[in-house]
N, C-alpha and C positions, 0 to 999 in steps of 0.2 A: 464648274457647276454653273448654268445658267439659269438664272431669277428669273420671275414672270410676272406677270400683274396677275392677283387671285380674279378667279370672275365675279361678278357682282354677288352673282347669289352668296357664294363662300364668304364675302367681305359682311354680306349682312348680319349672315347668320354668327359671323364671331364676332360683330358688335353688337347684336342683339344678347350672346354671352353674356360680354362686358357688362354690359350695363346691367345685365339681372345680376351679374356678380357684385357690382359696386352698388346699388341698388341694398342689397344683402346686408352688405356690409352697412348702410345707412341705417337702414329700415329694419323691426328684427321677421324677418322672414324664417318658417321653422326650419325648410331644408338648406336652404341656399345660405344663408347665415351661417349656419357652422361651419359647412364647406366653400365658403367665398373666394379665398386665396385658389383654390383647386380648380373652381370653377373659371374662376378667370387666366388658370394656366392655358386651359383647356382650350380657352377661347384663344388665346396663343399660341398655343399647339396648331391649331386648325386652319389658322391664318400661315402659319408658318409652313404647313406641307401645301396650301395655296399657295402660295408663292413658290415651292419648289418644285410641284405637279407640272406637267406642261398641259396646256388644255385642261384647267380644269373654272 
């Protein structure tokens, strides 16, 4: 299996994730606060099929 660098945009958008998830977790935020750990899977998730997309 060949790795790739995610493209820019894919990398923002799953640290823009991040951050509203740990954000979350700071701050009580209604939705994002319960679901914080999910949310920042996700942001994991998304970076991780970036990296395994080709072109993306």
């Amino acid at each position: 299996m060949n790795l790739n660098a995610p493209s820019q945009t894919l990398f923002i958008v799953a640290v823009v994730i991040a951050v509203i998830a740990l954000l979350g977790q700071i701050i009580a935020i209604p939705f994002v606060s319960v679901y914080a750990f999910w949310i920042l899977l996700l942001a994991f998730i998304i970076l991780a099929v970036g990296v395994m997309m080709r072109g993306t």
